[in-house]
N, CA, C and O atoms as a Maestro MAE file, in Angstrom:
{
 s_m_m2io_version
 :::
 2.0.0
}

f_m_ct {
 s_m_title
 :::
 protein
 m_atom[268] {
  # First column is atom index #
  i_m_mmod_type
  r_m_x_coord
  r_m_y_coord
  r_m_z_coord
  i_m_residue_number
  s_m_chain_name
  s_m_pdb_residue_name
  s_m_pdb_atom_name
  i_m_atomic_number
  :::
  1 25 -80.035 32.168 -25.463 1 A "UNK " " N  " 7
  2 3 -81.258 32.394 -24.722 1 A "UNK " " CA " 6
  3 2 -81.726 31.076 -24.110 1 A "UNK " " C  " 6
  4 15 -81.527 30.028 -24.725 1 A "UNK " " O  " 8
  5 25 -82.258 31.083 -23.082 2 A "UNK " " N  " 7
  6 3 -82.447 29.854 -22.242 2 A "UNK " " CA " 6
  7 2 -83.973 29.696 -22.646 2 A "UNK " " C  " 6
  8 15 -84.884 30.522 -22.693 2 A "UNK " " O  " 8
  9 25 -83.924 28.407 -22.907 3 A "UNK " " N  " 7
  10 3 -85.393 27.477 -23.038 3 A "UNK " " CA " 6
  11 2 -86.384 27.011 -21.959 3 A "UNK " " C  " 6
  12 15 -86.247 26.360 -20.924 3 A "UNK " " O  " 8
  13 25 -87.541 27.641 -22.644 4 A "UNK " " N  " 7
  14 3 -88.717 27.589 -21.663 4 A "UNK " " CA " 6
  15 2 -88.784 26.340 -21.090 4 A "UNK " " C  " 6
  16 15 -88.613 25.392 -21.856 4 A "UNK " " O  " 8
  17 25 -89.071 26.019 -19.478 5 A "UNK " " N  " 7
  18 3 -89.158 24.599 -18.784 5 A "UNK " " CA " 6
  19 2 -90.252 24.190 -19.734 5 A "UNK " " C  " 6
  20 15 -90.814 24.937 -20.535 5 A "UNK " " O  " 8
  21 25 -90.481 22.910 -19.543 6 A "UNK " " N  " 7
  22 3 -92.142 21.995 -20.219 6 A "UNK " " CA " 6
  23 2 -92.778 22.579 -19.719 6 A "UNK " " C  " 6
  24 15 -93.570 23.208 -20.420 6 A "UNK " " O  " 8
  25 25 -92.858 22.759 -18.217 7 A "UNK " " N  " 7
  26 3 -93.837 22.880 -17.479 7 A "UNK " " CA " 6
  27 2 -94.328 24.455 -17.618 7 A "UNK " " C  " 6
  28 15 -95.032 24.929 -16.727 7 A "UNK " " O  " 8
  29 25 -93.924 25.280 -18.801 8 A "UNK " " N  " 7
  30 3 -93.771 26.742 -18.441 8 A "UNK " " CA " 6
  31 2 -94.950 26.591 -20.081 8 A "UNK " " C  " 6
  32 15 -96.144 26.889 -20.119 8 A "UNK " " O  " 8
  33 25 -94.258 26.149 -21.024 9 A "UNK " " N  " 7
  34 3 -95.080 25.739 -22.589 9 A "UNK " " CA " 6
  35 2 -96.321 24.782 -22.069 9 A "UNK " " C  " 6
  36 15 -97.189 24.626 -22.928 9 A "UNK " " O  " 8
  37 25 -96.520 24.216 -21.002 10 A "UNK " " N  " 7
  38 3 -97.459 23.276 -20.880 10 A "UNK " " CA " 6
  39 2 -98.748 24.389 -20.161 10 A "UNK " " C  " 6
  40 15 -99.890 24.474 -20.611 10 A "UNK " " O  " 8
  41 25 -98.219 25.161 -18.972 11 A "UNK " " N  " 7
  42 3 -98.868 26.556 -18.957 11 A "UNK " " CA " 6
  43 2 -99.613 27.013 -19.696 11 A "UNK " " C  " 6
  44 15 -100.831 26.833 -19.696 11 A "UNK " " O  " 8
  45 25 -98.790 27.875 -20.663 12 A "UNK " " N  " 7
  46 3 -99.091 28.657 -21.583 12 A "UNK " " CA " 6
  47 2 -100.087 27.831 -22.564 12 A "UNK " " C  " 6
  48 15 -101.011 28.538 -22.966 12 A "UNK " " O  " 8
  49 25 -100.107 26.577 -23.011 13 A "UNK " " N  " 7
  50 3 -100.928 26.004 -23.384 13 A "UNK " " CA " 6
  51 2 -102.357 26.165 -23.133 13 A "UNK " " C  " 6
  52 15 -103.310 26.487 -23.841 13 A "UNK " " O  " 8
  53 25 -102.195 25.803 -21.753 14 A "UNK " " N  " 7
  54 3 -103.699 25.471 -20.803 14 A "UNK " " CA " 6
  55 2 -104.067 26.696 -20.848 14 A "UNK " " C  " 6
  56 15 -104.962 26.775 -21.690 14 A "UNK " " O  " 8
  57 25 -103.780 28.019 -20.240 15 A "UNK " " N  " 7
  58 3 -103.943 29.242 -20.398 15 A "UNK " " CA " 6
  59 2 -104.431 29.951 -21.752 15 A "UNK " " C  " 6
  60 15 -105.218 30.889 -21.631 15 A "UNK " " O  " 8
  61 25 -104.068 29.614 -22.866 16 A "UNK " " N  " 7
  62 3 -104.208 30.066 -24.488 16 A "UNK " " CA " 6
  63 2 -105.722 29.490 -24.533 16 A "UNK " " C  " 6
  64 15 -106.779 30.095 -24.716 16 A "UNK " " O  " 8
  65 25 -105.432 27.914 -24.269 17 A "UNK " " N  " 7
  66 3 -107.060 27.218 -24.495 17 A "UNK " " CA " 6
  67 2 -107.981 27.596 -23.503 17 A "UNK " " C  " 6
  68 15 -109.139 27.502 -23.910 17 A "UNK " " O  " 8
  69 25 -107.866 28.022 -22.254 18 A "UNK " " N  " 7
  70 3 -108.891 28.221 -21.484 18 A "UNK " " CA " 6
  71 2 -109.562 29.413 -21.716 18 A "UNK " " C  " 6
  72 15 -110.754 29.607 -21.474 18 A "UNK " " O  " 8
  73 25 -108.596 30.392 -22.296 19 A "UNK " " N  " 7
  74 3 -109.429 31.924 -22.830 19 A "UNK " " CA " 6
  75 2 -109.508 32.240 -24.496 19 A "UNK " " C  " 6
  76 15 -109.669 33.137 -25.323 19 A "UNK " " O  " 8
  77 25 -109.333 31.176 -24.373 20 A "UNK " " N  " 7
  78 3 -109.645 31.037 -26.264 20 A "UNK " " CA " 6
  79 2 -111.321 31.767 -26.611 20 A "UNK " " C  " 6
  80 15 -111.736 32.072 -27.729 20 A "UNK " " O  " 8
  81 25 -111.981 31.896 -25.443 21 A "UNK " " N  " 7
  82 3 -113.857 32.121 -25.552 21 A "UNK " " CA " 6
  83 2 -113.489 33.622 -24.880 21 A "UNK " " C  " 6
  84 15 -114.350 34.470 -24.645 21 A "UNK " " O  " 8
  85 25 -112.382 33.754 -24.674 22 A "UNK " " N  " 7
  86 3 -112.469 35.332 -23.505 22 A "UNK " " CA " 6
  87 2 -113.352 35.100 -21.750 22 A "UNK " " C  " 6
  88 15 -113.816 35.951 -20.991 22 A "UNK " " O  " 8
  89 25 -113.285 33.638 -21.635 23 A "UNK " " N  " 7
  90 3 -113.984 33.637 -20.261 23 A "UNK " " CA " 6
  91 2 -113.051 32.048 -19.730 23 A "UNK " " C  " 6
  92 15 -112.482 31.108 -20.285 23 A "UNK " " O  " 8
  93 25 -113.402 32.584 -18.122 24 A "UNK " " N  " 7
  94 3 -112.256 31.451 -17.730 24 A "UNK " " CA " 6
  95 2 -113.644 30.785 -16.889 24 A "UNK " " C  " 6
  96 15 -114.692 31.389 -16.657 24 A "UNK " " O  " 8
  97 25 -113.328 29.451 -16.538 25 A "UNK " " N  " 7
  98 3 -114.230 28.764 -15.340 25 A "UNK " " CA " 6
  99 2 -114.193 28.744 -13.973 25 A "UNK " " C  " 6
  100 15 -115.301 29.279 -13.962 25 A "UNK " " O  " 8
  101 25 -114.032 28.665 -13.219 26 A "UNK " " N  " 7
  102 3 -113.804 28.336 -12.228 26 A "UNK " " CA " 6
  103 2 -112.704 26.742 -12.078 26 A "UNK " " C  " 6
  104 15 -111.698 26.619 -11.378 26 A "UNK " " O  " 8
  105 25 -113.059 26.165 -12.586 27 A "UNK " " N  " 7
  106 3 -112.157 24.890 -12.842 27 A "UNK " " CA " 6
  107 2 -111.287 25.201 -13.891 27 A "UNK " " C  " 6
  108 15 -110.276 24.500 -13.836 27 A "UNK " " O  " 8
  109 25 -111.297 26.046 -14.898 28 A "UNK " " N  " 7
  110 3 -110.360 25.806 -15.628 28 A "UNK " " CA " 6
  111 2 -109.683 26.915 -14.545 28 A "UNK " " C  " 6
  112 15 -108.967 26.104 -13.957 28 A "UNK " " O  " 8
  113 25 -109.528 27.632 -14.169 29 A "UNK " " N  " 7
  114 3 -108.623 28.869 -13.179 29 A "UNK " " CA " 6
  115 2 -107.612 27.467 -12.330 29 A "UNK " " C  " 6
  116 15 -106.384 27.395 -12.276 29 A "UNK " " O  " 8
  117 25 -108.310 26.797 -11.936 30 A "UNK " " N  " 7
  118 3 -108.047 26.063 -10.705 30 A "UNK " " CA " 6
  119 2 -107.094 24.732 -11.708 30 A "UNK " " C  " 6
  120 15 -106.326 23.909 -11.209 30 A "UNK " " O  " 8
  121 25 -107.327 24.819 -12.710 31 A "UNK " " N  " 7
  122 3 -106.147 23.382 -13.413 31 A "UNK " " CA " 6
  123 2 -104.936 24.557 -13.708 31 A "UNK " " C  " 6
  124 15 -103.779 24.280 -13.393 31 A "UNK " " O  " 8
  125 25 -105.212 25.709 -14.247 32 A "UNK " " N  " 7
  126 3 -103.930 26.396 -14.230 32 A "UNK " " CA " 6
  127 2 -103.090 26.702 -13.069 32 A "UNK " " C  " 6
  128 15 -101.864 26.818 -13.098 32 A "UNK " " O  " 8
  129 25 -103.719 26.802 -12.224 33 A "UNK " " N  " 7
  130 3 -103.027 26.761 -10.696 33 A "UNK " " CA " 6
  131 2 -102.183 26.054 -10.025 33 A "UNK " " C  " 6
  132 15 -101.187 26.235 -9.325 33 A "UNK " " O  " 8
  133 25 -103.063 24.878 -10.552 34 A "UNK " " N  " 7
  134 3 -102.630 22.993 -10.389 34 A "UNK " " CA " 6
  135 2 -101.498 22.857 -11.290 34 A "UNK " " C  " 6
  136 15 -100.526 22.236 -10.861 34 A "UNK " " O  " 8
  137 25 -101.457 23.369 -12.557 35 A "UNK " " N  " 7
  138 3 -100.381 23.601 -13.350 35 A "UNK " " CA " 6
  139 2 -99.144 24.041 -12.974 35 A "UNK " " C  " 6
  140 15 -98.131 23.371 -13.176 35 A "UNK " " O  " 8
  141 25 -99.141 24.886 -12.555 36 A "UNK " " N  " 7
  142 3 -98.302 26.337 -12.725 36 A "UNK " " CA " 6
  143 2 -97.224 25.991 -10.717 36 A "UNK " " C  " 6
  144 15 -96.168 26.497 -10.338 36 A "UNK " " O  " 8
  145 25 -98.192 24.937 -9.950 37 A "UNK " " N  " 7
  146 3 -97.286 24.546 -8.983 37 A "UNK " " CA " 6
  147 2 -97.087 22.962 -8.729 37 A "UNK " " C  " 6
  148 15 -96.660 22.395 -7.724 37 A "UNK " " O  " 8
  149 25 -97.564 22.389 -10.050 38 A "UNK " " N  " 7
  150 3 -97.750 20.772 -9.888 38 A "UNK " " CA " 6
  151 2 -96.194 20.513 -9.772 38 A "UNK " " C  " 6
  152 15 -96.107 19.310 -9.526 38 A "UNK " " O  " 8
  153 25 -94.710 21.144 -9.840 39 A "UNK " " N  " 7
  154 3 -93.723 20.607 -10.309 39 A "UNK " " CA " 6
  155 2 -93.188 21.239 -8.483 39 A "UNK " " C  " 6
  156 15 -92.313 20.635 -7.863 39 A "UNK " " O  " 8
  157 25 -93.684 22.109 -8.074 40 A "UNK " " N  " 7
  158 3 -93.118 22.583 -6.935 40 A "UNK " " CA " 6
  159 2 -92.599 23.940 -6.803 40 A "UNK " " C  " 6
  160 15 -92.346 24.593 -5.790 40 A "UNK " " O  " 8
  161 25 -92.462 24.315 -8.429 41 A "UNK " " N  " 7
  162 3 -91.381 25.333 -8.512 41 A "UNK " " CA " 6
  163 2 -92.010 26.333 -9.223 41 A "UNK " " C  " 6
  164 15 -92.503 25.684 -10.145 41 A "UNK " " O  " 8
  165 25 -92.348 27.592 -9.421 42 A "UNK " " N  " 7
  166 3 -92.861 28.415 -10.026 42 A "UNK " " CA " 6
  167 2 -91.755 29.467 -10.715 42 A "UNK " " C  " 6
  168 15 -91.385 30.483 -10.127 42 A "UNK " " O  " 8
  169 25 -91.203 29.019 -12.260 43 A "UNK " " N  " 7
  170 3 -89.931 29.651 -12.682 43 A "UNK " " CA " 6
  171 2 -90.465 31.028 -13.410 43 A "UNK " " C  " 6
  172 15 -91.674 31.249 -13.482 43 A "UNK " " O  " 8
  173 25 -89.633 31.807 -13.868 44 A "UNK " " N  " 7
  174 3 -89.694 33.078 -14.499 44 A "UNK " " CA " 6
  175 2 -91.019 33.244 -15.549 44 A "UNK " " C  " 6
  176 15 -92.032 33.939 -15.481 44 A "UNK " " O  " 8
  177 25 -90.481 32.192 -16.634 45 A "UNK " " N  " 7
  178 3 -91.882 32.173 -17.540 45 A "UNK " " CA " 6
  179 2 -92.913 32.126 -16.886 45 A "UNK " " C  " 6
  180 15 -93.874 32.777 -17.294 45 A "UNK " " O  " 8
  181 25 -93.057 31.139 -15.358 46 A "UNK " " N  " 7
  182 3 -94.602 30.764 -15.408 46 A "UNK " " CA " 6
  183 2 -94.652 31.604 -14.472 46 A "UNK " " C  " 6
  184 15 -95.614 31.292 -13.770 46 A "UNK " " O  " 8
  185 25 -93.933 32.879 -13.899 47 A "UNK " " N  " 7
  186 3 -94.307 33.982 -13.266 47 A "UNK " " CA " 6
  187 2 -95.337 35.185 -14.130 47 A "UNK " " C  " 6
  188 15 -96.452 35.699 -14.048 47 A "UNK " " O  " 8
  189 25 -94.154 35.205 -14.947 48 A "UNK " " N  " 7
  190 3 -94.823 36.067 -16.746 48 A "UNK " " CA " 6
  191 2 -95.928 35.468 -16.996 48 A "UNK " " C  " 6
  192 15 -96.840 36.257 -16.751 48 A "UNK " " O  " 8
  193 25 -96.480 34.084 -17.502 49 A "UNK " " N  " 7
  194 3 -97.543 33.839 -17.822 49 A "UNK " " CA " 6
  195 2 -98.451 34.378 -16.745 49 A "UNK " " C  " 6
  196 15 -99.025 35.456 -16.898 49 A "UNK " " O  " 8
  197 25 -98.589 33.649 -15.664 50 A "UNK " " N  " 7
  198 3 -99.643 33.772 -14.662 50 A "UNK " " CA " 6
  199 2 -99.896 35.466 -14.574 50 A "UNK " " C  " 6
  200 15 -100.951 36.089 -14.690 50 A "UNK " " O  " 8
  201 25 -98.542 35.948 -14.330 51 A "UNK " " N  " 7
  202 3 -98.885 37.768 -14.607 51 A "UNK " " CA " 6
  203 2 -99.341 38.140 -15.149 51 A "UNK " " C  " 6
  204 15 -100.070 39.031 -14.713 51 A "UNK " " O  " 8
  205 25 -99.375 37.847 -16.595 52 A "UNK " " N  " 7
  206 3 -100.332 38.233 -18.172 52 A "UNK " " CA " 6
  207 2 -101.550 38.132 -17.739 52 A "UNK " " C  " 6
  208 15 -102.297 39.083 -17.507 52 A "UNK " " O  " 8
  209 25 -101.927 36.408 -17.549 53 A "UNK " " N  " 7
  210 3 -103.329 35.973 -17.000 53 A "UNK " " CA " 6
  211 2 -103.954 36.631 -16.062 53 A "UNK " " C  " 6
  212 15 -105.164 36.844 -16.139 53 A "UNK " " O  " 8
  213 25 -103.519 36.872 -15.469 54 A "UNK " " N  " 7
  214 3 -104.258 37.603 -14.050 54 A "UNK " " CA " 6
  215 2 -104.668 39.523 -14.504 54 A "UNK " " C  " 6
  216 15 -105.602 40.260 -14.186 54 A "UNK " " O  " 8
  217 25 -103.463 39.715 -15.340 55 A "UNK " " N  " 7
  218 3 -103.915 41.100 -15.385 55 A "UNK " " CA " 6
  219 2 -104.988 40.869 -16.538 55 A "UNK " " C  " 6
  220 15 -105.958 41.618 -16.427 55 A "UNK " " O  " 8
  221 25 -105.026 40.009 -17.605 56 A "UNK " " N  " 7
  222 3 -106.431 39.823 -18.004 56 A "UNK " " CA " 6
  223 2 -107.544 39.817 -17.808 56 A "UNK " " C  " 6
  224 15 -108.467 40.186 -18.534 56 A "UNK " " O  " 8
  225 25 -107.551 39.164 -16.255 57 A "UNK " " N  " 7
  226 3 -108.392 38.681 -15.561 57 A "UNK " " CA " 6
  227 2 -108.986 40.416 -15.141 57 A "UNK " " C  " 6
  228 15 -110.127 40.831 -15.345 57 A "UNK " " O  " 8
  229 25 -108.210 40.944 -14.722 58 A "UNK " " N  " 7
  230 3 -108.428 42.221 -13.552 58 A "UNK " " CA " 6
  231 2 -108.744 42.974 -14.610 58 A "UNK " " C  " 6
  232 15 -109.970 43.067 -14.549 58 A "UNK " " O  " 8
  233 25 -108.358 43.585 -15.573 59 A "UNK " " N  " 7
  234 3 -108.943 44.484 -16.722 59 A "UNK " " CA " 6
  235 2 -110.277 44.290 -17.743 59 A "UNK " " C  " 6
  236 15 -110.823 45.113 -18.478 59 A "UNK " " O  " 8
  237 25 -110.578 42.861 -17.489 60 A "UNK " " N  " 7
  238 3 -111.745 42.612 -17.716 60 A "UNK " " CA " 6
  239 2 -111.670 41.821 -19.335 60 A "UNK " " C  " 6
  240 15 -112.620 41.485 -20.043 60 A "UNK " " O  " 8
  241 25 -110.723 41.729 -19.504 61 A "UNK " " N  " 7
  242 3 -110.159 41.257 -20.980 61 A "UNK " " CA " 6
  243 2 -110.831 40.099 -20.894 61 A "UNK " " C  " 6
  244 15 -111.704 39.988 -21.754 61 A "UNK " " O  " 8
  245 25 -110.672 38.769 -19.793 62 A "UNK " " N  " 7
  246 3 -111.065 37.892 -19.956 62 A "UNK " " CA " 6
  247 2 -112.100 37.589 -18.309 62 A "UNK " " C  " 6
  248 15 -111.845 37.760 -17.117 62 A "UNK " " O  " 8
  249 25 -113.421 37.025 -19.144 63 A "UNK " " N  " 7
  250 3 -114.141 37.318 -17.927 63 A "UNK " " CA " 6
  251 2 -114.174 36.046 -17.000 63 A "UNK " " C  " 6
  252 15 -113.758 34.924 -17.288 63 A "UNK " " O  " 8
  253 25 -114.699 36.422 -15.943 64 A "UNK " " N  " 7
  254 3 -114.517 34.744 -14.781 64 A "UNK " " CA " 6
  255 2 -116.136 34.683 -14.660 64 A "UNK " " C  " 6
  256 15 -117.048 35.478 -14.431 64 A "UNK " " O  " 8
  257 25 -115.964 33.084 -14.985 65 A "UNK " " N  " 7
  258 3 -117.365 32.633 -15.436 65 A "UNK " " CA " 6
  259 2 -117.668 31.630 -14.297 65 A "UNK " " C  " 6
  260 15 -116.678 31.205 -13.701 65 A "UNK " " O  " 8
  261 25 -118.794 31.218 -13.932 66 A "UNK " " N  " 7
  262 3 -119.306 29.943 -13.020 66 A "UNK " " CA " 6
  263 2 -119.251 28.691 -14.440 66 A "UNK " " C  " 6
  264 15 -119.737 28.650 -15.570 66 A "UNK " " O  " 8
  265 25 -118.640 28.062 -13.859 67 A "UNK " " N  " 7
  266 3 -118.646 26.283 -14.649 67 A "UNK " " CA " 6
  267 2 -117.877 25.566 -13.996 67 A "UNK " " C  " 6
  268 15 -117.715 24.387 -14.311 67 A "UNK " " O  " 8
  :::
 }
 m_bond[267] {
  # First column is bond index #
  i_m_from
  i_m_to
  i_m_order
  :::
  1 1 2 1
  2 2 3 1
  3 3 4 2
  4 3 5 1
  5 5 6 1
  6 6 7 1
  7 7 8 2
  8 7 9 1
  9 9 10 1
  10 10 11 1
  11 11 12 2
  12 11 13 1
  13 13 14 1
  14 14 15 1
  15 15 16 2
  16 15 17 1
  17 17 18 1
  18 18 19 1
  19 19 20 2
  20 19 21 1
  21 21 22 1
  22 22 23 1
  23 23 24 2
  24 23 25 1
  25 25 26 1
  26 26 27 1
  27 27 28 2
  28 27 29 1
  29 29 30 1
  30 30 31 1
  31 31 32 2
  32 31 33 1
  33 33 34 1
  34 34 35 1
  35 35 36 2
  36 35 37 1
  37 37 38 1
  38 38 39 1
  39 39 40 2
  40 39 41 1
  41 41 42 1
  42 42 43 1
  43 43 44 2
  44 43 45 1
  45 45 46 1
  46 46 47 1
  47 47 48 2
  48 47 49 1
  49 49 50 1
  50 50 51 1
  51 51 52 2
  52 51 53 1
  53 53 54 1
  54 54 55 1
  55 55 56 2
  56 55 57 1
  57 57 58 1
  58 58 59 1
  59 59 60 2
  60 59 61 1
  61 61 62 1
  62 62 63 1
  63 63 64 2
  64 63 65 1
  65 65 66 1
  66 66 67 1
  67 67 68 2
  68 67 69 1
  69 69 70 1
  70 70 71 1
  71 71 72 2
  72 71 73 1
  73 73 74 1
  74 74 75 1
  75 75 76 2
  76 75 77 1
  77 77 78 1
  78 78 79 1
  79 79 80 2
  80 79 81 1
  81 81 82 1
  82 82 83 1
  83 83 84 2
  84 83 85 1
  85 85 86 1
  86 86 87 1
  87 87 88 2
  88 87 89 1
  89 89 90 1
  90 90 91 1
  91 91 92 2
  92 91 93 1
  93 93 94 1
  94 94 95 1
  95 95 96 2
  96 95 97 1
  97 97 98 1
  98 98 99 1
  99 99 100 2
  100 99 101 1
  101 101 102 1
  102 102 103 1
  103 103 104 2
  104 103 105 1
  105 105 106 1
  106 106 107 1
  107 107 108 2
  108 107 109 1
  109 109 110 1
  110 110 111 1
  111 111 112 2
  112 111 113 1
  113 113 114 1
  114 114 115 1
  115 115 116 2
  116 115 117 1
  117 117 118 1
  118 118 119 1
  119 119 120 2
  120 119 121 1
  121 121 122 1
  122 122 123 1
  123 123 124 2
  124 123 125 1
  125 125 126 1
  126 126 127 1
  127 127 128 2
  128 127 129 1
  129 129 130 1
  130 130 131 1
  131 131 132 2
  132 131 133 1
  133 133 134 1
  134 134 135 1
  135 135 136 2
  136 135 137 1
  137 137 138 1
  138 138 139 1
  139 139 140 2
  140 139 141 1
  141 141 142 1
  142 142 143 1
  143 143 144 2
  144 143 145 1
  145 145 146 1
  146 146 147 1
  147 147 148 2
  148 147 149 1
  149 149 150 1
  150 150 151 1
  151 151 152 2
  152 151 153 1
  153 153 154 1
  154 154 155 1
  155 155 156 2
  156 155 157 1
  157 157 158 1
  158 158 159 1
  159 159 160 2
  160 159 161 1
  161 161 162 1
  162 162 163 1
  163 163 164 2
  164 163 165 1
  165 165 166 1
  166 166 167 1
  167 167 168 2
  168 167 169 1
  169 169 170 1
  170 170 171 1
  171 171 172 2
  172 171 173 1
  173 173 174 1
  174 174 175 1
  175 175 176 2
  176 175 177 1
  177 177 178 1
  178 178 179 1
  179 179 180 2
  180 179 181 1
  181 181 182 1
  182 182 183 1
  183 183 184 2
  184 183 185 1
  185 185 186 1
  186 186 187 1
  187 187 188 2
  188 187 189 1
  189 189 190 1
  190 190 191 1
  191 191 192 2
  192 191 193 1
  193 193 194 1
  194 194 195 1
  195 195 196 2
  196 195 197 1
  197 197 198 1
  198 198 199 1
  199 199 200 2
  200 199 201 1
  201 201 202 1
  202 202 203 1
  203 203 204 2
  204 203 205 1
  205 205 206 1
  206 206 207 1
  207 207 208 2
  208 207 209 1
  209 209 210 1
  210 210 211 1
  211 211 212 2
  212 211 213 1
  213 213 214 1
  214 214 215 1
  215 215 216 2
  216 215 217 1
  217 217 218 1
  218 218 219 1
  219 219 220 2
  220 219 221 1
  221 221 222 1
  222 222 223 1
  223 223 224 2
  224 223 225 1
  225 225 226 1
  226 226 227 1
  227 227 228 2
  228 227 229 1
  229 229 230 1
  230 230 231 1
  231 231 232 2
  232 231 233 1
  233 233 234 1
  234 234 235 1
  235 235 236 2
  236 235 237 1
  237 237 238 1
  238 238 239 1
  239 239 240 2
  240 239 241 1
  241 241 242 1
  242 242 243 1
  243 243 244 2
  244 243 245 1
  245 245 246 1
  246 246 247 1
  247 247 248 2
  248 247 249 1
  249 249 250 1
  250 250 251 1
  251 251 252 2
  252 251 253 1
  253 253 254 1
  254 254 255 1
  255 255 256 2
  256 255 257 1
  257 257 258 1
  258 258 259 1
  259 259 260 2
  260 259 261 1
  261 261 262 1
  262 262 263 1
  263 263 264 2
  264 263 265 1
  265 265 266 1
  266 266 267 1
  267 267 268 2
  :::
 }
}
């Protein structure tokens, strides 16, 4: 089985901690973003992550907050 890029665990990181409260910021949305294309390349995992995240986002699981 092939191993997650850094940049895919470094993701998932930022993502785990930013909805750790069930609410995202506005800046924290925007460092995962910064994340997820800081390398250029957007691979499989950090397709899956961002997919997870977002449908969180849209189902209301995790709410989008002003900060």
């Amino acid at each position: 089985m092939k191993k997650p890029s850094e940049s895919a665990v470094d993701l998932k990181y930022l993502i785990n901690h930013a909805i750790s409260d069930m609410e995202i910021t506005q800046s924290e949305y925007q460092q995962i973003m910064d994340m997820a294309l800081s390398d250029g390349i957007i691979d499989q995992e950090e397709k899956a992550l961002l997919a997870q995240f977002q449908e969180m986002i849209s189902n209301g699981t995790v709410k989008r907050v002003r900060g």
